[in-house]
C-alpha positions in Angstrom: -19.1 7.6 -20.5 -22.9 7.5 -20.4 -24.6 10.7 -21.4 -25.6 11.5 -17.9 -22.4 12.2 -16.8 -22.4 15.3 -18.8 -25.9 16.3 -18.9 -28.1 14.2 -17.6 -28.8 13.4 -13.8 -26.0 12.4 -12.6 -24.3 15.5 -13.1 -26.7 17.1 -10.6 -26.5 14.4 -8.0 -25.5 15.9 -4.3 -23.0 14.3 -3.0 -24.7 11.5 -0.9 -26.7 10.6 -4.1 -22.9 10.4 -6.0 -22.1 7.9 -2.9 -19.7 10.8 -1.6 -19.0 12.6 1.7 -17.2 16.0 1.3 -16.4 17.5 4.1 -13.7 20.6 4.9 -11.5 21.2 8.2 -9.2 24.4 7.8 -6.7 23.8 5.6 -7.7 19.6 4.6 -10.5 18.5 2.6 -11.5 15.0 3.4 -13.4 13.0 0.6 -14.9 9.7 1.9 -16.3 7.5 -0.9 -19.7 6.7 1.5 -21.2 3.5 -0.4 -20.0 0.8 1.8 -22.6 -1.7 1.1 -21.4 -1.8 -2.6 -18.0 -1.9 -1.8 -17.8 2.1 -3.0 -18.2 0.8 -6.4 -18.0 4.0 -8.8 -20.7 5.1 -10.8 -20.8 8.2 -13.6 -22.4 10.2 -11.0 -18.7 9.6 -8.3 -16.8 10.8 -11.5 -19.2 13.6 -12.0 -19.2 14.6 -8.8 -15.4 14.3 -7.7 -15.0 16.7 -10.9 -17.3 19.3 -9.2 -15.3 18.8 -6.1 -12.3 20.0 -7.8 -14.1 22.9 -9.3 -15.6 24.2 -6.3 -12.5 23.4 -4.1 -12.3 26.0 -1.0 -9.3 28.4 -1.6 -7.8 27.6 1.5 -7.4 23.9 0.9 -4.1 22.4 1.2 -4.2 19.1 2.0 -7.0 16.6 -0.1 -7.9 13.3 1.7 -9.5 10.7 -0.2 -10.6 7.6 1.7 -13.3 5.1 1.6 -15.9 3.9 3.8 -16.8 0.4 5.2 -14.1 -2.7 4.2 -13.2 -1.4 0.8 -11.9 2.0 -0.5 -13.0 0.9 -3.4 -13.8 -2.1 -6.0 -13.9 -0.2 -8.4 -16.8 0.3 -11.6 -20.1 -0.7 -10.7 -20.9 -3.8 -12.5 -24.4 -2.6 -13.0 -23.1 -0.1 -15.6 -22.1 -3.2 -17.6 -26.2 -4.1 -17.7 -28.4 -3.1 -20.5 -30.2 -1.4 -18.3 -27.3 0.2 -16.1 -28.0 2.4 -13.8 -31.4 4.9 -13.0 -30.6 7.8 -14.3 -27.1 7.4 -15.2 -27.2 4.8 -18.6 -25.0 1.9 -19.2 -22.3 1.2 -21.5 -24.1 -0.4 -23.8 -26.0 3.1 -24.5 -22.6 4.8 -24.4 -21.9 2.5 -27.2 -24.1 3.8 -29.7 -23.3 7.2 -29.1 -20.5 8.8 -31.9 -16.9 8.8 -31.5 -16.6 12.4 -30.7 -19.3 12.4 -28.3 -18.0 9.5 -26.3 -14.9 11.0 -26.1 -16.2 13.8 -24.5 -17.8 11.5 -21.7 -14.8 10.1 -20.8 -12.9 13.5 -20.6 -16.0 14.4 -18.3 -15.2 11.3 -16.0 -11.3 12.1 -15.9 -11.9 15.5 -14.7 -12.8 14.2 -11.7 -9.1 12.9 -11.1 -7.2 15.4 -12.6 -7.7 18.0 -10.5 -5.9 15.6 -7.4 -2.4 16.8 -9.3 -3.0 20.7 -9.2 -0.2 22.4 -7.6 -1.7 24.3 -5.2 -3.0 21.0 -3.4 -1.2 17.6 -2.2 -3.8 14.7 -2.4 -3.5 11.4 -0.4 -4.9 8.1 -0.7 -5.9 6.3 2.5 -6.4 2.8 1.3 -7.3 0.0 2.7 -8.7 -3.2 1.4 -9.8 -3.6 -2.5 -8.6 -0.6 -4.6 -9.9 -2.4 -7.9 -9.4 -0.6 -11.4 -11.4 2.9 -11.1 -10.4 2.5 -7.2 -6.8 1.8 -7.8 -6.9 4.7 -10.4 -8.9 7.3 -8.3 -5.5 6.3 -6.1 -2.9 6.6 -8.8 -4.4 10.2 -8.8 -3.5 11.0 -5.7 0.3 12.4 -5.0 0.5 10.2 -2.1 -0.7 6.9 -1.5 -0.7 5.7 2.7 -1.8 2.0 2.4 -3.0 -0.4 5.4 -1.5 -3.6 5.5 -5.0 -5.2 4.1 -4.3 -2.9 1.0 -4.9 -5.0 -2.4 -4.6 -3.2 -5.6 -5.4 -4.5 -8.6 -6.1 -3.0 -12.5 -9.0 -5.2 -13.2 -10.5 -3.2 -16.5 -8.3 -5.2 -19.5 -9.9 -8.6 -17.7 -12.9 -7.1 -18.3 -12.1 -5.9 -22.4 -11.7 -1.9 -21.4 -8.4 -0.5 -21.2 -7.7 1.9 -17.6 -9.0 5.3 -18.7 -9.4 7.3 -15.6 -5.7 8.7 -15.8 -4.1 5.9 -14.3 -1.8 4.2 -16.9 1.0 7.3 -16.6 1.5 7.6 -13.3 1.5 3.5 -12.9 4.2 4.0 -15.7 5.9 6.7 -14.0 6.1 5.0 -10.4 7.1 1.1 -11.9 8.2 1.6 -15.3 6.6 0.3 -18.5 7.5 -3.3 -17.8 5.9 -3.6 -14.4 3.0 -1.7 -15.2 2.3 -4.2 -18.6 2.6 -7.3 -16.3 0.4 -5.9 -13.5 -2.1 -4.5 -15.8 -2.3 -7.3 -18.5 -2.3 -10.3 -15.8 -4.7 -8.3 -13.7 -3.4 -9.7 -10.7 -3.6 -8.1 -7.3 -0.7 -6.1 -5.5 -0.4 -6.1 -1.5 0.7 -3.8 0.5 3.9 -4.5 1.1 4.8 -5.5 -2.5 3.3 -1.7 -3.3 5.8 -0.3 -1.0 8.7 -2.3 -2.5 8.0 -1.0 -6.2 6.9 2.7 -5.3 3.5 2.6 -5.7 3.0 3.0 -1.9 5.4 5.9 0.3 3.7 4.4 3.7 1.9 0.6 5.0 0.6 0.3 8.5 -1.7 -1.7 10.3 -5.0 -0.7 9.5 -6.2 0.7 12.7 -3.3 3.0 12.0 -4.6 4.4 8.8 -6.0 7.4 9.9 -3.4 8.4 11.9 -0.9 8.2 9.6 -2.8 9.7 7.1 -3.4 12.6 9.9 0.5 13.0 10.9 1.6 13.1 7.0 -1.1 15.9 6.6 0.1 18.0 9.2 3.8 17.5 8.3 2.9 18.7 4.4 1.2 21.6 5.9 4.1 22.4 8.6 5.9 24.0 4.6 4.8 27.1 3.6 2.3 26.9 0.5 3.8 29.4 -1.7 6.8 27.4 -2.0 4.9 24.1 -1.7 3.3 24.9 -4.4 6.5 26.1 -6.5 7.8 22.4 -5.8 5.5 20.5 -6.8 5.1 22.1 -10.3 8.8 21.7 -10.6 8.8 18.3 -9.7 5.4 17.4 -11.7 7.7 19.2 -15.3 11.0 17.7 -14.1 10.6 14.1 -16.2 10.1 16.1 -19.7 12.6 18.3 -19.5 16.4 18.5 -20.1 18.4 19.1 -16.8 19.0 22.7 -18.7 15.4 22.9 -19.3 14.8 21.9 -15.2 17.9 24.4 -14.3 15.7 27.0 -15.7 13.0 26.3 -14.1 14.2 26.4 -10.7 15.8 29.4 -11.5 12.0 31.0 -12.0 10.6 29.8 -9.9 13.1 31.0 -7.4 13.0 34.3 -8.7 9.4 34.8 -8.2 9.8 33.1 -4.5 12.5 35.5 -3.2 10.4 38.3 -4.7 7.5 37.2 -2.8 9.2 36.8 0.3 11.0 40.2 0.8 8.1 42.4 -1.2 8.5 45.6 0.3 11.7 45.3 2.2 
């Protein structure tokens, strides 16, 4: 993305300057996307700074939250970054533009960072979505292992519309939840996805009214955190491998993972 995302400003920003709250209760970090008044539009400086979230993550973290503030969780790229101009401190595309293959590149795998991390093992990450979750938005939800919607939900992949292609991580797990068919037609016709409809074709595991949001949100952390973590943890990375592999390959797996578990359990018994 813009060169700032790597090593200019935006890379330093603090959180509230990225539009971010970050905030840590025991065993769930809560990210709020804090720029209501722009819809928690997403700038270089979110990506930058949801990737030093990750990096920085307390050890004792379970459970990752990410909601957003005011009516949206989020509509997605800023449309100032489409400006010659762009944004202070943080460039436009147009300067991205002129920069060399390789070095672009390298400013988008900066900007994914800051959703990758959402799939480690060790954590489970839930989206709390309500209202727009427009291209980076509905991507920085893809991210997440779980998405809780509110019945205002409206999810749409806006970037093709706009001549970019989805490049915050998003097209494989839109693949892997609808299948390639689904995910061409909502992609390519841009059109927006409610609630309900998300339930119906797995990209949602929850809808409620949205005064029930947080609740939910609340009662599915607490149940994820009822299992213990080392075996959490154990899942998930089998279930993350199990599409690649053989059901021989899988077998296998569990069998390791199984080993190390029981080891860990009775250690000095």
């Amino acid at each position: 993305m813009a060169e700032a995302a790597i090593g200019g400003s935006a890379e330093w920003a603090s959180y509230e300057e990225a539009g971010l709250r970050f905030e840590v209760d025991g065993e769930i970090a809560t990210i709020t996307l804090d720029r209501p008044d722009r819809r928690n539009a997403q700038t270089f400086a979110t990506w930058s700074a949801l990737a030093r979230i990750g990096d920085t993550l307390p050890q004792q973290v379970r459970v990752v939250v990410v909601r957003g503030e005011g009516p949206s969780f989020s509509a997605g790229i800023d449309l100032r970054m489409f400006t010659p101009e762009g944004i202070p401190g943080e460039g436009s595309f147009a300067a991205s533009a002129r920069l060399d293959e390789a070095t672009f590149e390298q400013q988008i795998a900066q900007a994914q960072r800051g959703f990758l991390w959402l799939r480690r093992p060790d954590v489970v990450s839930i989206a709390a979505v309500h209202g727009h979750a427009i291209g980076a938005g509905f991507q920085l939800a893809l991210a997440c292992d779980l998405r809780v919607l509110a019945e205002d939900a409206q999810l749409c992949m806006k970037e093709p519309a706009l001549g970019l292609v989805p490049d915050l991580t998003g097209t494989k797990p839109l693949v892997d939840l609808v299948g390639p068919a689904r995910a061409v037609e909502i992609c390519l016709t841009a059109r927006v996805v409610g609630a309900r409809e998300a339930a119906t074709i797995g990209l949602a595991e929850l809808v409620v009214a949205p005064e029930d949001l947080a609740g939910a949100v609340s009662d599915l952390a607490a149940a994820l955190l009822a299992t213990d973590r080392g075996a959490a943890t154990a899942t998930k990375r089998l279930l993350q491998a199990a599409r690649e592999r053989t059901l021989e390959e899988q077998s296998a797996a569990e069998r390791r993972e199984q080993v190390a578990r029981v080891r860990a359990l009775f250690a000095g018994s």
